[in-house]
C-alpha positions as CSV (number, residue, x, y, z in Angstrom):
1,X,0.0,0.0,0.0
2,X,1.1,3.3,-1.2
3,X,0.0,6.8,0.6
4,X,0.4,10.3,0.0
5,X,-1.4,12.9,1.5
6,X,-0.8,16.2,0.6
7,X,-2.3,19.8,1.7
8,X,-2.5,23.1,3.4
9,X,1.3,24.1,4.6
10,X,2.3,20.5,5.7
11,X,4.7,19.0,3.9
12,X,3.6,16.1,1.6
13,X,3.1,12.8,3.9
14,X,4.1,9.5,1.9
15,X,3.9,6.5,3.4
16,X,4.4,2.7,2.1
17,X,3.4,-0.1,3.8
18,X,2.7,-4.0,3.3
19,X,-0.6,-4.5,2.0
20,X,-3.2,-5.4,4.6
21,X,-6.1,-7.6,3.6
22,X,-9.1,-5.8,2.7
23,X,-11.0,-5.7,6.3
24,X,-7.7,-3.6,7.3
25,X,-7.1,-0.8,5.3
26,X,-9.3,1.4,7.1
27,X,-7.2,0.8,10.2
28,X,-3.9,1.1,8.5
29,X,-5.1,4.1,6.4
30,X,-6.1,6.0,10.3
31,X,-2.4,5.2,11.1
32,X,-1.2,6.5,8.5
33,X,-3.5,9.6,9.3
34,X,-2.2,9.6,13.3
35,X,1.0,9.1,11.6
36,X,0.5,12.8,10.2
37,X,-1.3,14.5,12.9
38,X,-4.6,14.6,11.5
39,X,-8.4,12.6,12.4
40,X,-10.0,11.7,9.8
41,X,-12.4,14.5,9.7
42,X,-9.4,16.7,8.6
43,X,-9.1,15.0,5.4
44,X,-10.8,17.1,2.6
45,X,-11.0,13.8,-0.3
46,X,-9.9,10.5,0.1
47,X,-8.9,9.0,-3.8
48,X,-8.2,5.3,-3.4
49,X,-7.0,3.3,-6.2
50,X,-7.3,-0.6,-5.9
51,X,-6.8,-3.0,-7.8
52,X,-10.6,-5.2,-9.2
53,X,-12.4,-1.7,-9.1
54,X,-13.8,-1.9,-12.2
55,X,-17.9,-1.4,-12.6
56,X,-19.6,1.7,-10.4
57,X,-21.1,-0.9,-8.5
58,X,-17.3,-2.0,-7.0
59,X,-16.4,1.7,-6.7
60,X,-19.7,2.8,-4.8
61,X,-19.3,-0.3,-2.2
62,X,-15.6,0.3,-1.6
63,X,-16.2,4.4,-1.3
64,X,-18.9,3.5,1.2
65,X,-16.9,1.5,3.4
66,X,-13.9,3.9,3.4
67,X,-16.3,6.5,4.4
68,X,-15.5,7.0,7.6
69,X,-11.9,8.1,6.3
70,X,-12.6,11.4,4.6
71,X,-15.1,13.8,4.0
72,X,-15.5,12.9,0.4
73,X,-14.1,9.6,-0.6
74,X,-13.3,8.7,-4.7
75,X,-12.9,5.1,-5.7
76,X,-11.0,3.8,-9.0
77,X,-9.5,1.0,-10.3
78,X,-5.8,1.0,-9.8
79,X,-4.7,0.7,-13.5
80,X,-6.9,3.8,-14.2
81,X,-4.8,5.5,-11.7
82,X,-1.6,4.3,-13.2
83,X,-2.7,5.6,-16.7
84,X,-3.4,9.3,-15.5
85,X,-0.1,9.2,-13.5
86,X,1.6,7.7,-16.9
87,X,0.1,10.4,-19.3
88,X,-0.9,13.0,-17.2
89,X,-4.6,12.6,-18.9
90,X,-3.5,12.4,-22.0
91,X,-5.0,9.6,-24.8
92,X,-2.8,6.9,-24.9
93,X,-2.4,3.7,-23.6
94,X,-0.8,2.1,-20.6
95,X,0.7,-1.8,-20.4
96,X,1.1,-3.2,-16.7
97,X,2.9,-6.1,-16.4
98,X,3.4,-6.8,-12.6
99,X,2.1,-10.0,-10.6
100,X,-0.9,-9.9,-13.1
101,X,-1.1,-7.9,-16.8
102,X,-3.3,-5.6,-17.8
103,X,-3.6,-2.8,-21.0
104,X,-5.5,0.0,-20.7
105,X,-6.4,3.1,-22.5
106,X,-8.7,6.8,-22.9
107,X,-8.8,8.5,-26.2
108,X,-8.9,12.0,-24.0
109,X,-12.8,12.5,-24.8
110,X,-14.0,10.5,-21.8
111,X,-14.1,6.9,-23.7
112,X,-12.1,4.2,-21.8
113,X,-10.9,0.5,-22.7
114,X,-9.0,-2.4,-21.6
115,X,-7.6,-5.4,-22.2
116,X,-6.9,-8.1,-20.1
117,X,-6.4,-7.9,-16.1
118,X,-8.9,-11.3,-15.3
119,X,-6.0,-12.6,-12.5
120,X,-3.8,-15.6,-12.7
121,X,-7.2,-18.0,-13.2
122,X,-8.5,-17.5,-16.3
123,X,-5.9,-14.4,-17.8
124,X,-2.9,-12.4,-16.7
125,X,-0.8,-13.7,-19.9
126,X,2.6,-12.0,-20.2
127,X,2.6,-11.4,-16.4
128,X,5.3,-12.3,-13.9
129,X,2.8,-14.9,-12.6
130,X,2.8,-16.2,-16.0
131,X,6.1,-16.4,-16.6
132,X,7.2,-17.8,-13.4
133,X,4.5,-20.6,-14.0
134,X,5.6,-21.4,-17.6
135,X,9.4,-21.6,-16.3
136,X,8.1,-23.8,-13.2
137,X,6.8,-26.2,-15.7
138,X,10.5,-27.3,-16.4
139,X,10.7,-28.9,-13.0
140,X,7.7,-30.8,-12.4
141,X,8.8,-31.6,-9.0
142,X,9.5,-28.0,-7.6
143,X,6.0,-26.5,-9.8
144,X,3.9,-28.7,-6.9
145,X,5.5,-27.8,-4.2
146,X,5.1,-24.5,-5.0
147,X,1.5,-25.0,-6.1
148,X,0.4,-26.6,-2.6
149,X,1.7,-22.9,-1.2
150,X,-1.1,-20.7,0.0
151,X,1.1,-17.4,-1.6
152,X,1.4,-19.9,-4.8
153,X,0.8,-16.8,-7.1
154,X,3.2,-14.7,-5.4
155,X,5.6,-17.5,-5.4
156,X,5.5,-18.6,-8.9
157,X,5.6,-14.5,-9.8
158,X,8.8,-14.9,-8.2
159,X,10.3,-17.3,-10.7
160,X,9.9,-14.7,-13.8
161,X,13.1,-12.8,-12.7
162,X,14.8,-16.3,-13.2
163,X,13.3,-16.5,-16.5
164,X,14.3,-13.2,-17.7
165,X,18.0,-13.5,-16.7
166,X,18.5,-17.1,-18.1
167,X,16.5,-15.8,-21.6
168,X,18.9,-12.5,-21.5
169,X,21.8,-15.1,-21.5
170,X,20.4,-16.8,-24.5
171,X,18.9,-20.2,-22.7
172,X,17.1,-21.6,-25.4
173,X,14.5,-23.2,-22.6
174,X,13.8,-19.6,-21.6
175,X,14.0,-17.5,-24.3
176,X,10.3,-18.4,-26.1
177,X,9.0,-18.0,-22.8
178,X,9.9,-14.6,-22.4
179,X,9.1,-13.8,-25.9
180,X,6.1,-15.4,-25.7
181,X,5.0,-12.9,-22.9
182,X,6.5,-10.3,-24.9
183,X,3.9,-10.5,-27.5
184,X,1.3,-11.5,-25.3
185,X,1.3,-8.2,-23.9
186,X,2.0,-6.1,-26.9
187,X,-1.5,-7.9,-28.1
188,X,-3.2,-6.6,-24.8
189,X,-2.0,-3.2,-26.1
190,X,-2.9,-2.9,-29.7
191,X,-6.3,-4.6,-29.2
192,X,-7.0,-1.4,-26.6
193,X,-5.6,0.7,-28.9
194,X,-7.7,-0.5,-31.9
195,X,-11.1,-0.3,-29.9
196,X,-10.4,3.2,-28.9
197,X,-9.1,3.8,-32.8
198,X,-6.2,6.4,-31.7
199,X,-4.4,7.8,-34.3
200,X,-1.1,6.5,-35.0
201,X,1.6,6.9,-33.6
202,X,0.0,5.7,-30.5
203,X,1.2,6.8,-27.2
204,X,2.4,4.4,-24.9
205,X,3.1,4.1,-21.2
206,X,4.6,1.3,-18.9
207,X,3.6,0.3,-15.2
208,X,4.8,-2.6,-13.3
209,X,8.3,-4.6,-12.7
210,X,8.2,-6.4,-15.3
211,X,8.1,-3.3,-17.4
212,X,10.8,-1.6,-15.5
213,X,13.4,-4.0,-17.0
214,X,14.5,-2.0,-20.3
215,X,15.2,-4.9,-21.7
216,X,12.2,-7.2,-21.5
217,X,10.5,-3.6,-22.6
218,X,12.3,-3.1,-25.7
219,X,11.1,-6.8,-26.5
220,X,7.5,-5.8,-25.8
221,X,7.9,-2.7,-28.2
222,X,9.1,-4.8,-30.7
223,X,6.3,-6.9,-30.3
224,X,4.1,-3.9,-31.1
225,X,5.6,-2.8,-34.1
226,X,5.4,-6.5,-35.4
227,X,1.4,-6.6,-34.3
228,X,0.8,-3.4,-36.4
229,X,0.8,-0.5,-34.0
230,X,3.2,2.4,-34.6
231,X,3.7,3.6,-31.3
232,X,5.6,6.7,-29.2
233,X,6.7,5.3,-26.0
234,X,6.4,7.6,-23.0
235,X,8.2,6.9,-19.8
236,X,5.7,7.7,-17.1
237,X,5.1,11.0,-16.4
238,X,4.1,10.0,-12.5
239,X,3.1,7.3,-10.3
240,X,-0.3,6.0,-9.7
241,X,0.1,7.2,-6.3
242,X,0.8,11.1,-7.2
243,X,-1.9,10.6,-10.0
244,X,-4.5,9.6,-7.2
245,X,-2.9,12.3,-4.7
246,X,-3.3,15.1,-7.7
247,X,-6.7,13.7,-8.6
248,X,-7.7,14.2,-4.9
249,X,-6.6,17.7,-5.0
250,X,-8.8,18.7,-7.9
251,X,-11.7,17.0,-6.8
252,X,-11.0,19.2,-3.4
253,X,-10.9,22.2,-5.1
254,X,-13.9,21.4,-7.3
255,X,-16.1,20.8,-4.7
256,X,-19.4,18.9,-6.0
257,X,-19.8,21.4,-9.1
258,X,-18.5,19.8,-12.3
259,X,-14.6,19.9,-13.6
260,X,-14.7,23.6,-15.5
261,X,-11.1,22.3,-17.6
262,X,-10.6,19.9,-18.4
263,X,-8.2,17.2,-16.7
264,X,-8.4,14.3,-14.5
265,X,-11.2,14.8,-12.5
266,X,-12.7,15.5,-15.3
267,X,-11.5,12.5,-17.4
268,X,-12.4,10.1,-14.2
269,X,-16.0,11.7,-13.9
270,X,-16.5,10.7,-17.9
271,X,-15.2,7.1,-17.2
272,X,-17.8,6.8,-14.3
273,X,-20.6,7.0,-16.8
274,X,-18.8,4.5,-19.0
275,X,-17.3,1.9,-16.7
276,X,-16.2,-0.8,-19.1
């Protein structure tokens, strides 16, 4: 869990801290508030920015719950959050490749899409989790032990790093992987990209660790080129965390009247009418 809290003369208060299970975060979001000096009732808008937040229905119940945290409290999906951080609101698209993989994207006139994100069960190709599992294969042995774990998808997520450095080497066991995930992801990317119809060259943004590795990145550009997208890669402009922190701030200063520029209140108000 990532905070920042920002507002009147106080310096900015970040915090980071391991991710509670989801009947905690209201008590480890009031530390983090003590941690600050403030009660809850000091804190103008809440944005939070979770991962599975994806129809209004999932942002009204999780808004309600947190209530008790802020005045006003905004809930979003967390890739949403890492796309307005990536491109400061501008159209484009955003690949995260963490854990789980995801590709979404706006076309800056309120009309969102995505590809992907349906966890380690039925999606999340090109992932760490992915990867890790297709290199765990190798070793049928080890692949049940780690199986019968109850962090199994954090564990096998834990392999890909092993992956990537053997397939950097040249293995020839683990370079198809790798490429394999490659262009699963660069798929994720150009089918958003082709719903939303955004002129060429398209831009994309990165989120995630896997993503953070130059090298497996380049491979995923490639990928995109080859799959028919011309693309402008942006490194992103800000974290998901300052997106939601900024995004708090304007909804602060907006008040309940509507977004006058427009921006990322503005965008996220649009995408609440059009939840994918």
């Amino acid at each position: 869990m990532r905070v920042r809290a920002t507002g009147g003369n106080r310096p900015a208060l970040t915090r980071r801290r391991p991710a509670p299970p989801p009947h905690a975060v209201e008590k480890t979001l009031l530390r983090v508030w003590s941690d600050g000096g403030w009660q809850a009732g000091d804190v103008a808008t809440l944005v939070i920015a979770a991962r599975g937040v994806w129809t209004a229905a999932d942002r009204r119940a999780l808004a309600r719950r947190l209530a008790p945290l802020a005045r006003r409290v905004v809930a979003l999906s967390d890739a949403e959050a890492a796309l307005l951080g990536g491109l400061s609101g501008e159209p484009g698209v955003l690949i995260l490749a963490g854990t789980g993989s995801i590709a979404i994207g706006h076309d800056g006139r309120g009309r969102w899409e995505r590809a992907g994100g349906l966890g380690p069960l039925l999606g999340d190709e090109g992932s760490a989790f992915w990867i890790g599992r297709q290199w765990l294969r190798r070793a049928e042995a080890a692949a049940r032990r780690v199986a019968r774990r109850p962090d199994a998808v954090a564990r096998i997520a834990g392999r890909a790093p092993l992956a990537l450095r053997a397939a950097r080497r040249g293995q020839r066991d683990a370079v198809p992987i790798i490429r394999e995930a490659q262009g699963h992801l660069a798929r994720l990317a150009a089918e958003v990209a082709r719903r939303l119809r955004l002129a060429e060259p398209v831009t994309v943004t990165w989120a995630g660790g896997l993503l953070r590795d130059p090298w497996f990145r380049e491979g995923v550009r490639r990928a995109l080129a080859r799959a028919g997208v011309r693309a402008r890669w942006q490194a992103p402009r800000a974290s998901a965390v300052v997106a939601a922190s900024r995004l708090a701030a304007e909804l602060s200063r907006d008040g309940a009247r509507p977004a006058r520029q427009p921006g990322q209140a503005a965008h996220w108000r649009q995408r609440r009418r059009r939840a994918p």
